[in-house]
C-alpha angles and dihedrals in degrees: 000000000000112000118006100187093052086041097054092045100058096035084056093056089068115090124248093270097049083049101059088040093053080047081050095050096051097049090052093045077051094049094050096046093052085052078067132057125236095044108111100111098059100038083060087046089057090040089057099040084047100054088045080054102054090035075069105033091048096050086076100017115119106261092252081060093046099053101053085049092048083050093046088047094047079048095052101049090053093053119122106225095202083056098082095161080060084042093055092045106054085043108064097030087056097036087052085041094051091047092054093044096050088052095235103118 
Protein backbone atom coordinates (compact mmCIF):
# COMPACT_ATOMS: atom_id res chain seq x y z
CA UNK A 1 0.00 0.00 0.00
CA UNK A 2 2.93 2.16 -0.61
CA UNK A 3 3.31 5.01 2.19
CA UNK A 4 1.30 4.93 4.77
CA UNK A 5 2.14 7.88 6.28
CA UNK A 6 1.71 9.78 3.28
CA UNK A 7 -1.32 7.68 2.70
CA UNK A 8 -2.93 8.35 5.96
CA UNK A 9 -2.18 12.31 5.69
CA UNK A 10 -3.78 12.98 2.83
CA UNK A 11 -6.75 10.44 3.38
CA UNK A 12 -7.28 12.42 6.80
CA UNK A 13 -7.63 15.91 4.97
CA UNK A 14 -10.92 14.77 3.51
CA UNK A 15 -14.01 15.56 5.68
CA UNK A 16 -16.27 12.76 7.51
CA UNK A 17 -18.59 12.39 4.57
CA UNK A 18 -15.56 11.94 1.59
CA UNK A 19 -14.19 9.41 4.00
CA UNK A 20 -17.02 7.03 4.27
CA UNK A 21 -17.57 7.43 0.61
CA UNK A 22 -13.82 6.58 -0.23
CA UNK A 23 -14.70 3.49 2.42
CA UNK A 24 -18.16 3.09 -0.26
CA UNK A 25 -16.21 3.08 -3.34
CA UNK A 26 -13.94 0.52 -2.31
CA UNK A 27 -16.45 -1.85 -1.13
CA UNK A 28 -18.14 -1.61 -4.16
CA UNK A 29 -14.42 -1.90 -6.54
CA UNK A 30 -14.20 -4.94 -4.15
CA UNK A 31 -17.72 -6.10 -4.92
CA UNK A 32 -17.25 -5.96 -8.76
CA UNK A 33 -13.95 -7.70 -8.79
CA UNK A 34 -15.36 -10.82 -6.61
CA UNK A 35 -18.34 -10.98 -9.48
CA UNK A 36 -14.95 -12.07 -11.66
CA UNK A 37 -12.17 -15.13 -11.10
CA UNK A 38 -9.01 -14.72 -10.83
CA UNK A 39 -9.32 -11.44 -8.26
CA UNK A 40 -8.18 -12.42 -5.11
CA UNK A 41 -5.24 -10.52 -4.93
CA UNK A 42 -6.70 -7.34 -5.30
CA UNK A 43 -9.91 -7.83 -3.27
CA UNK A 44 -7.38 -8.55 -0.35
CA UNK A 45 -5.54 -5.60 -1.47
CA UNK A 46 -9.07 -3.33 -0.95
CA UNK A 47 -9.79 -5.11 2.00
CA UNK A 48 -6.29 -4.00 3.46
CA UNK A 49 -6.25 -0.40 2.17
CA UNK A 50 -10.37 -0.31 3.72
CA UNK A 51 -9.79 -1.35 7.12
CA UNK A 52 -6.57 1.31 7.22
CA UNK A 53 -9.40 3.69 6.05
CA UNK A 54 -11.87 3.21 8.63
CA UNK A 55 -8.70 2.75 11.55
CA UNK A 56 -8.56 6.62 10.45
CA UNK A 57 -12.17 7.56 9.70
CA UNK A 58 -13.28 6.03 12.86
CA UNK A 59 -10.56 7.90 15.25
CA UNK A 60 -13.04 11.42 14.83
CA UNK A 61 -16.16 9.85 13.61
CA UNK A 62 -19.34 10.41 15.97
CA UNK A 63 -19.67 7.19 18.06
CA UNK A 64 -22.83 6.08 16.08
CA UNK A 65 -20.33 6.21 13.15
CA UNK A 66 -17.83 4.49 14.94
CA UNK A 67 -19.57 1.84 15.88
CA UNK A 68 -20.96 0.61 12.50
CA UNK A 69 -16.94 0.98 11.10
CA UNK A 70 -15.69 -0.77 13.92
CA UNK A 71 -18.77 -3.67 12.85
CA UNK A 72 -17.82 -3.60 9.18
CA UNK A 73 -13.91 -3.96 10.30
CA UNK A 74 -14.54 -6.69 12.63
CA UNK A 75 -16.66 -8.00 9.21
CA UNK A 76 -13.90 -7.62 6.98
CA UNK A 77 -11.21 -9.36 8.90
CA UNK A 78 -13.45 -12.46 9.22
CA UNK A 79 -14.10 -12.68 5.21
CA UNK A 80 -13.21 -15.62 3.51
CA UNK A 81 -11.46 -14.54 0.40
CA UNK A 82 -12.13 -17.94 -1.58
CA UNK A 83 -16.33 -17.01 -0.65
CA UNK A 84 -16.97 -14.50 -3.52
CA UNK A 85 -21.04 -14.80 -3.34
CA UNK A 86 -20.15 -13.27 1.03
CA UNK A 87 -17.85 -11.07 -0.59
CA UNK A 88 -20.55 -9.65 -2.92
CA UNK A 89 -22.90 -9.31 -0.19
CA UNK A 90 -21.18 -7.32 2.42
CA UNK A 91 -20.01 -5.14 -0.46
CA UNK A 92 -22.51 -3.83 -1.73
CA UNK A 93 -24.98 -3.69 1.99
CA UNK A 94 -22.02 -1.68 3.63
CA UNK A 95 -21.01 0.35 0.41
CA UNK A 96 -24.85 1.41 0.12
CA UNK A 97 -24.70 1.86 4.25
CA UNK A 98 -21.57 4.08 4.15
CA UNK A 99 -23.14 6.22 1.33
CA UNK A 100 -26.13 6.81 3.32
CA UNK A 101 -24.31 7.43 6.18
CA UNK A 102 -21.60 10.32 4.35
CA UNK A 103 -24.47 12.07 3.16
CA UNK A 104 -23.35 12.04 -0.59
CA UNK A 105 -25.98 10.10 -2.24
Amino acid sequence: MGNLEEIKKRFSRNSLSVRLGCIASNLARMGSFARMKNNRDVIEDLVEESKFFIEWTALKAPSDIQEKLIDLQLKLALLKYGKRTEIIKLAETWSDKLIKLSGLS
